[in-house]
VMD Tcl script that builds the backbone (N, CA, C; Angstrom):
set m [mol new atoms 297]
animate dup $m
set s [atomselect $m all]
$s set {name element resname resid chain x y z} {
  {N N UNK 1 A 61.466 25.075 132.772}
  {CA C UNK 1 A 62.292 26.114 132.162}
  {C C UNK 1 A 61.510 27.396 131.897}
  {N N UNK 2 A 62.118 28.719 131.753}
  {CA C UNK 2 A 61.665 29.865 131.586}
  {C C UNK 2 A 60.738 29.805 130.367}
  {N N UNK 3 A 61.221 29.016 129.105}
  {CA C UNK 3 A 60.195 29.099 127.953}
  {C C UNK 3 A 58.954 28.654 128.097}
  {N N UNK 4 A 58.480 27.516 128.789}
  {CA C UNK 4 A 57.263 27.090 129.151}
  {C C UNK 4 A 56.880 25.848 128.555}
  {N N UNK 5 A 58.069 25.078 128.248}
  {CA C UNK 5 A 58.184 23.888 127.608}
  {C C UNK 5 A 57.978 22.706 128.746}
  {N N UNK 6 A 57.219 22.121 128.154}
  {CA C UNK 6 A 56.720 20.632 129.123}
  {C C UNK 6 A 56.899 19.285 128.732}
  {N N UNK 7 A 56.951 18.488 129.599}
  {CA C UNK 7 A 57.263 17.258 128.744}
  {C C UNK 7 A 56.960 16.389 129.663}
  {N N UNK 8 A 56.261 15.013 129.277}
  {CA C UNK 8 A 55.787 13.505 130.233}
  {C C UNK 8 A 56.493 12.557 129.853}
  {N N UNK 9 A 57.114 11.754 130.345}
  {CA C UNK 9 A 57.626 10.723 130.021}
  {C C UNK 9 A 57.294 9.683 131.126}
  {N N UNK 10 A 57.001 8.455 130.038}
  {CA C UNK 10 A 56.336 7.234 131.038}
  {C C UNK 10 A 57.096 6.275 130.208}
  {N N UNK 11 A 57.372 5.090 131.695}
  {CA C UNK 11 A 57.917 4.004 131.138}
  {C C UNK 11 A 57.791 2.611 131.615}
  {N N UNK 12 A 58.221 1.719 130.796}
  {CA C UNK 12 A 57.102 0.271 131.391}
  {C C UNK 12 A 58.460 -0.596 131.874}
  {N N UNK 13 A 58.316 -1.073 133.007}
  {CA C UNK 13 A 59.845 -2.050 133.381}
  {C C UNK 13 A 59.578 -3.251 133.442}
  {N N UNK 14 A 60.383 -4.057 133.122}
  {CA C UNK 14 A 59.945 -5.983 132.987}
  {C C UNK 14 A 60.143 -6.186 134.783}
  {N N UNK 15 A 60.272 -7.510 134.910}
  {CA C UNK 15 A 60.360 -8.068 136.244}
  {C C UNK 15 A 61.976 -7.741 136.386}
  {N N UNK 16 A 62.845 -7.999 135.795}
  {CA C UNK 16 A 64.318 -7.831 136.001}
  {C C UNK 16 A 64.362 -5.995 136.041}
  {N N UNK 17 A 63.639 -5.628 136.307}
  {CA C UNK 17 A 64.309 -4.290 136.490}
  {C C UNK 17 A 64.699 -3.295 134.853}
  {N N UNK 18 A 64.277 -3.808 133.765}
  {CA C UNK 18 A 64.650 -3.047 132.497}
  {C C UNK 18 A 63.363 -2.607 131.857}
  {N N UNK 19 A 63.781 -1.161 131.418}
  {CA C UNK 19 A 62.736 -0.816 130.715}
  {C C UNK 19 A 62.601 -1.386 129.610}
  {N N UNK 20 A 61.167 -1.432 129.162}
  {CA C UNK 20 A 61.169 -2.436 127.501}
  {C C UNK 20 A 60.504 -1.357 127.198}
  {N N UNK 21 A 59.822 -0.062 127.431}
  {CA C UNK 21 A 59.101 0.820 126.446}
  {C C UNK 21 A 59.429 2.271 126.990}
  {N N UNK 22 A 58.886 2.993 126.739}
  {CA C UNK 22 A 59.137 4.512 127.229}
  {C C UNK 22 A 58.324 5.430 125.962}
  {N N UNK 23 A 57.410 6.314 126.532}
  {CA C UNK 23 A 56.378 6.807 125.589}
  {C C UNK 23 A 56.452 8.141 125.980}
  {N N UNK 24 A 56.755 9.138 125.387}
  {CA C UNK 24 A 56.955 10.777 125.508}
  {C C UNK 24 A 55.341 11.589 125.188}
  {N N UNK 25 A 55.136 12.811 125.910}
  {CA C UNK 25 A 54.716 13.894 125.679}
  {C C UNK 25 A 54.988 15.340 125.748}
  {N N UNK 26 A 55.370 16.029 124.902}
  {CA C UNK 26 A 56.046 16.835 124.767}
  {C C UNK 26 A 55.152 18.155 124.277}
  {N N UNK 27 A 55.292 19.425 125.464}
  {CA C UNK 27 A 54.565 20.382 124.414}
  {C C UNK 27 A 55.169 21.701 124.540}
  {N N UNK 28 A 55.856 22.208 122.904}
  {CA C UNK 28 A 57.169 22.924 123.400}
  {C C UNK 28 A 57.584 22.839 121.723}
  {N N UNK 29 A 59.255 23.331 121.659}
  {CA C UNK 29 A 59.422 23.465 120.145}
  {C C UNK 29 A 60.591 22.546 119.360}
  {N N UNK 30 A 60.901 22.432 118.828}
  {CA C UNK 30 A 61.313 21.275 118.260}
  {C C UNK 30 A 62.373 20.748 119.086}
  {N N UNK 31 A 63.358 21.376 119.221}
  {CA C UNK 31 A 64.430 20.934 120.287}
  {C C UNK 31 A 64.211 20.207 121.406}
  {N N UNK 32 A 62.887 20.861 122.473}
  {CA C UNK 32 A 62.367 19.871 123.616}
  {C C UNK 32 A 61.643 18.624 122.728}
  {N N UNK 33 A 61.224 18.466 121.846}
  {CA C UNK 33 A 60.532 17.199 121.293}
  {C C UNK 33 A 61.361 16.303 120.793}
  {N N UNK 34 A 62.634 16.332 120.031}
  {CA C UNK 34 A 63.847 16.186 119.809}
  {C C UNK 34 A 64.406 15.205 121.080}
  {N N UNK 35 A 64.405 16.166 122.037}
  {CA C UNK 35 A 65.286 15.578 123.422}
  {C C UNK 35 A 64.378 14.423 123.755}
  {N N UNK 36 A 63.468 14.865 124.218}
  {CA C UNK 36 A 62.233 13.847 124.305}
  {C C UNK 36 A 61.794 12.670 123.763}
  {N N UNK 37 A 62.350 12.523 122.653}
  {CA C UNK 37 A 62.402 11.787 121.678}
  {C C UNK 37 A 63.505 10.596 122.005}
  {N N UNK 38 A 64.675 11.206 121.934}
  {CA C UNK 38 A 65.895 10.614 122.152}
  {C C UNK 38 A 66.286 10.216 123.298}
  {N N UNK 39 A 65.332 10.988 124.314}
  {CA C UNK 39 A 65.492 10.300 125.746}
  {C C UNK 39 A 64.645 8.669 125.720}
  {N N UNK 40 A 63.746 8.875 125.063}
  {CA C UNK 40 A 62.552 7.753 125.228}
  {C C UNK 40 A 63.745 6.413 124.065}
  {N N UNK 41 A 64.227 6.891 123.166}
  {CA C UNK 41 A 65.038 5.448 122.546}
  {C C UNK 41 A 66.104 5.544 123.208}
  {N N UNK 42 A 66.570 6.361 124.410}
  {CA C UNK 42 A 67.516 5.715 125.059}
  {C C UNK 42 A 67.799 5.179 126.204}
  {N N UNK 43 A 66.285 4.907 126.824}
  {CA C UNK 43 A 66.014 4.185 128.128}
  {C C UNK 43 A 65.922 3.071 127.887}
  {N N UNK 44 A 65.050 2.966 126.680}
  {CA C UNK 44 A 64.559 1.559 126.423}
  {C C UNK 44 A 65.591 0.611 126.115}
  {N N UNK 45 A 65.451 -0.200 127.105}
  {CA C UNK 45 A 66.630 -2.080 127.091}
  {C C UNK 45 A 67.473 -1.863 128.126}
  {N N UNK 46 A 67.810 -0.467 128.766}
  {CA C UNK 46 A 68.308 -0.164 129.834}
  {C C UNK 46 A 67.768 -0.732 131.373}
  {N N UNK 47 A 68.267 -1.080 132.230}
  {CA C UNK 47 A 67.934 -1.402 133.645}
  {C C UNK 47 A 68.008 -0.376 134.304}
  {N N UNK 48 A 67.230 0.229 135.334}
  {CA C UNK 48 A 66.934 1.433 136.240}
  {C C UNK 48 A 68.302 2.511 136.347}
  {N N UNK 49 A 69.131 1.476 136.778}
  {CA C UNK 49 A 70.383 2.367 137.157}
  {C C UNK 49 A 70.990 2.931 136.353}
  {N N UNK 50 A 71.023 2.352 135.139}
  {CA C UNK 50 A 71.469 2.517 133.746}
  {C C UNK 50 A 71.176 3.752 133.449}
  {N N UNK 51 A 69.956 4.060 133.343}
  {CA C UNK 51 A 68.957 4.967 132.823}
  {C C UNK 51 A 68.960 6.059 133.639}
  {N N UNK 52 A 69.411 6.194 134.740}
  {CA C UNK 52 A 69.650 7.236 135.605}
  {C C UNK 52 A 71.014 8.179 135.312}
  {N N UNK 53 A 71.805 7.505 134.523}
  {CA C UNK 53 A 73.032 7.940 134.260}
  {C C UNK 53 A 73.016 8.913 132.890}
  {N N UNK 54 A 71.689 8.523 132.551}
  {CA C UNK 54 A 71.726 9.328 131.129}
  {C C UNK 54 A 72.108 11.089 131.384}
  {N N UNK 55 A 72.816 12.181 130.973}
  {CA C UNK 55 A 72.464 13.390 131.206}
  {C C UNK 55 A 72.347 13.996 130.143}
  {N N UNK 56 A 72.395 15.542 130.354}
  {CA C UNK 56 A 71.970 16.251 129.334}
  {C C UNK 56 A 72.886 16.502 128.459}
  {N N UNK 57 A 74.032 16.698 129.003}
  {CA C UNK 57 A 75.275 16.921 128.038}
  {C C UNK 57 A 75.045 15.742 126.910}
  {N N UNK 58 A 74.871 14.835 127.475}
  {CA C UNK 58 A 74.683 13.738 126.320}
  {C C UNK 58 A 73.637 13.815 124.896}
  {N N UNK 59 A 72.759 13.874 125.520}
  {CA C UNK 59 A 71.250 14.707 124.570}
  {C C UNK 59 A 71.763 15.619 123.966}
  {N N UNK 60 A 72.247 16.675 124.491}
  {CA C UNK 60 A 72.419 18.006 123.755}
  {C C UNK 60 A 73.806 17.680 122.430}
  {N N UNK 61 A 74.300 16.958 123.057}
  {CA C UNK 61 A 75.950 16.518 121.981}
  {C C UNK 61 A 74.989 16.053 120.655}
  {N N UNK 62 A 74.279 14.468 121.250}
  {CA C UNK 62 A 73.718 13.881 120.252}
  {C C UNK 62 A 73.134 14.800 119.241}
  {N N UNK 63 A 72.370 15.549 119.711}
  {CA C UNK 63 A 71.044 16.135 118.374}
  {C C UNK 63 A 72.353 17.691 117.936}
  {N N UNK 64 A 73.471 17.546 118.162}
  {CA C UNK 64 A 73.957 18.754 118.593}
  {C C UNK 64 A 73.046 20.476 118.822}
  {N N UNK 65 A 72.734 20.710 119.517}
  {CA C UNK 65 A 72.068 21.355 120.363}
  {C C UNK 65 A 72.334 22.700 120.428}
  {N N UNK 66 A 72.211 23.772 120.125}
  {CA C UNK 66 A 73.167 25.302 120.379}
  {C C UNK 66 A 73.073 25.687 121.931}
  {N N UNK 67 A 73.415 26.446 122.183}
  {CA C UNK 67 A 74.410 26.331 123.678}
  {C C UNK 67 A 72.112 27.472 123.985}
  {N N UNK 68 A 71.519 27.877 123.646}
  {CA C UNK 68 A 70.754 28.757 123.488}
  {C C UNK 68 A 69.314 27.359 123.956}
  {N N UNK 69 A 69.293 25.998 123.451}
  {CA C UNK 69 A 68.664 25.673 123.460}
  {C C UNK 69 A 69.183 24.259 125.053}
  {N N UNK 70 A 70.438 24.613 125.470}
  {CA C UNK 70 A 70.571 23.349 126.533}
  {C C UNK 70 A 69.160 22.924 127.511}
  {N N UNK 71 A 68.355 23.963 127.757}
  {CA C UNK 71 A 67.114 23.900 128.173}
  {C C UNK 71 A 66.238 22.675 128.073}
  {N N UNK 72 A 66.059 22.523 126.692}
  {CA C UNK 72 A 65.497 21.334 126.145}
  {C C UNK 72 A 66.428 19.736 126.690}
  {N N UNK 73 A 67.440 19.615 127.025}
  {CA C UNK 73 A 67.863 18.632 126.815}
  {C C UNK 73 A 67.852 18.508 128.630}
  {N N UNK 74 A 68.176 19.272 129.546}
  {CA C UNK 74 A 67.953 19.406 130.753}
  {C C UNK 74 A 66.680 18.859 130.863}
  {N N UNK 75 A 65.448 19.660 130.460}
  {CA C UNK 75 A 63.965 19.208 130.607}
  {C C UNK 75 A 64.162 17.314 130.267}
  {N N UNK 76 A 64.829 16.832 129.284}
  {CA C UNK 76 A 64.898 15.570 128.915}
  {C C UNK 76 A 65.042 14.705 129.973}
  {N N UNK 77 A 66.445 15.045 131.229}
  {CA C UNK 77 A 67.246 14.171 131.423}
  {C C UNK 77 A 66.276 14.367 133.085}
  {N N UNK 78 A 65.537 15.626 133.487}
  {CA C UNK 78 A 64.742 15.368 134.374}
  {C C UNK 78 A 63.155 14.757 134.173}
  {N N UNK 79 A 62.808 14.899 133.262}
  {CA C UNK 79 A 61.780 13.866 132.561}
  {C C UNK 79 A 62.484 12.549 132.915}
  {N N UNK 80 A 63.271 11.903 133.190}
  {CA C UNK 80 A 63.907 10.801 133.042}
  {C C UNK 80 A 63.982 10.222 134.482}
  {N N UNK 81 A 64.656 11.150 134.941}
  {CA C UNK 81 A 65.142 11.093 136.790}
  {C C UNK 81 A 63.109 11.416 137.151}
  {N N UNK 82 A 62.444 11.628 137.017}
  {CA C UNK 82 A 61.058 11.521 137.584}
  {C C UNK 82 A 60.255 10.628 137.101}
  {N N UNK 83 A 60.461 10.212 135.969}
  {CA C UNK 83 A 59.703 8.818 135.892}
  {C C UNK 83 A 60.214 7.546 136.145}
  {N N UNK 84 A 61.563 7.777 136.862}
  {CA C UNK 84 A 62.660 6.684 137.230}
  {C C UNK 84 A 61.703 6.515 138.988}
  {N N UNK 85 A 61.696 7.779 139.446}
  {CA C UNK 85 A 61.687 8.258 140.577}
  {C C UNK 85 A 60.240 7.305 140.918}
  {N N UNK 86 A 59.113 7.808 140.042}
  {CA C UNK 86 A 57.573 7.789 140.556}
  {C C UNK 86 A 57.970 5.959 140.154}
  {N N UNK 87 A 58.357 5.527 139.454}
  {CA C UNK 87 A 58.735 4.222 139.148}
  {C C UNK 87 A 59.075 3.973 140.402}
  {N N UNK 88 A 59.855 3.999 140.856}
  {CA C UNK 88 A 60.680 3.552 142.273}
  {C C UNK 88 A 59.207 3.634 143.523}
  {N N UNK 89 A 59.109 4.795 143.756}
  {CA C UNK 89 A 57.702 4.993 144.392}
  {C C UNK 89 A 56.803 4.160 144.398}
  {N N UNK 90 A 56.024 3.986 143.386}
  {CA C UNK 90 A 55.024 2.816 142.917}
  {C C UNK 90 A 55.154 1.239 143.305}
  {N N UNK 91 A 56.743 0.989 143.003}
  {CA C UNK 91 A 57.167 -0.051 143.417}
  {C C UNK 91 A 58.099 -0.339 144.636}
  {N N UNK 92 A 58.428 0.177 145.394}
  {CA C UNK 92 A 59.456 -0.049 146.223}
  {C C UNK 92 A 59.445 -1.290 146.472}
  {N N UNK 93 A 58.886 -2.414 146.982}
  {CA C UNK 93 A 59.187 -3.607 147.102}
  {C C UNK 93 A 59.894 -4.340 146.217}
  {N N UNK 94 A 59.131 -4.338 145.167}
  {CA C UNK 94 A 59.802 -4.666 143.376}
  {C C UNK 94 A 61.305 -4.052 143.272}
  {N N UNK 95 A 61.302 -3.443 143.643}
  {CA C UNK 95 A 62.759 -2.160 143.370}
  {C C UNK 95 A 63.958 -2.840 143.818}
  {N N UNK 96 A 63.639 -3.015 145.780}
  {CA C UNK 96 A 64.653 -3.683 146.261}
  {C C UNK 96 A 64.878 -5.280 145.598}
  {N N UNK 97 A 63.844 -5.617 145.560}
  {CA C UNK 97 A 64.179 -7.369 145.059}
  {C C UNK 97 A 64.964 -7.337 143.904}
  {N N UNK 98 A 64.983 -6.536 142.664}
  {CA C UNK 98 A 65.820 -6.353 141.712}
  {C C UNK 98 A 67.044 -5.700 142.223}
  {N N UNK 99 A 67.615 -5.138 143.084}
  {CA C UNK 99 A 68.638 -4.199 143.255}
  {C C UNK 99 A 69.966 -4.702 143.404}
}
mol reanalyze $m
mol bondsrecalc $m
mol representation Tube
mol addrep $m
């Protein structure tokens, strides 16, 4: 995003395909840490596909969000779709056998 807000999100998946953890880094202002936040308790217990469905509209409703800050909650929901992604990557074999 234009503000210069960053954010890492990593996450740990069991053998069935579900995340059991998800650990944020966030460096940016309260709103992106916020999203970040709420993205990471809402992957967790979710299965891959699950977790792909999350978007931003959702984030931004939850913390209700001003239309000024949707930024932050966007940054969230692609933090999400890329550690889904490098997940998939890492594992592709693992991936299909769960699918």
């Amino acid at each position: 995003p234009a503000c210069g807000d960053v954010m890492k999100l990593q996450i740990k998946v069991d053998d069935d395909g579900k995340i059991i953890d998800a650990k944020f880094k966030t460096f940016g202002c309260g709103s992106a840490i916020a999203s970040s936040s709420l993205a990471t308790e809402w992957v967790k217990g979710k299965k891959l596909d699950e977790a792909v469905k999350i978007k931003n509209t959702d984030i931004a409703k939850e913390l209700c969000l001003p239309p000024v800050k949707l930024h932050c909650s966007m940054l969230a929901e692609d933090a999400i779709k890329a550690a889904l992604q490098d997940y998939k990557l890492k594992n592709q074999d693992n991936v299909k056998a769960t699918a």
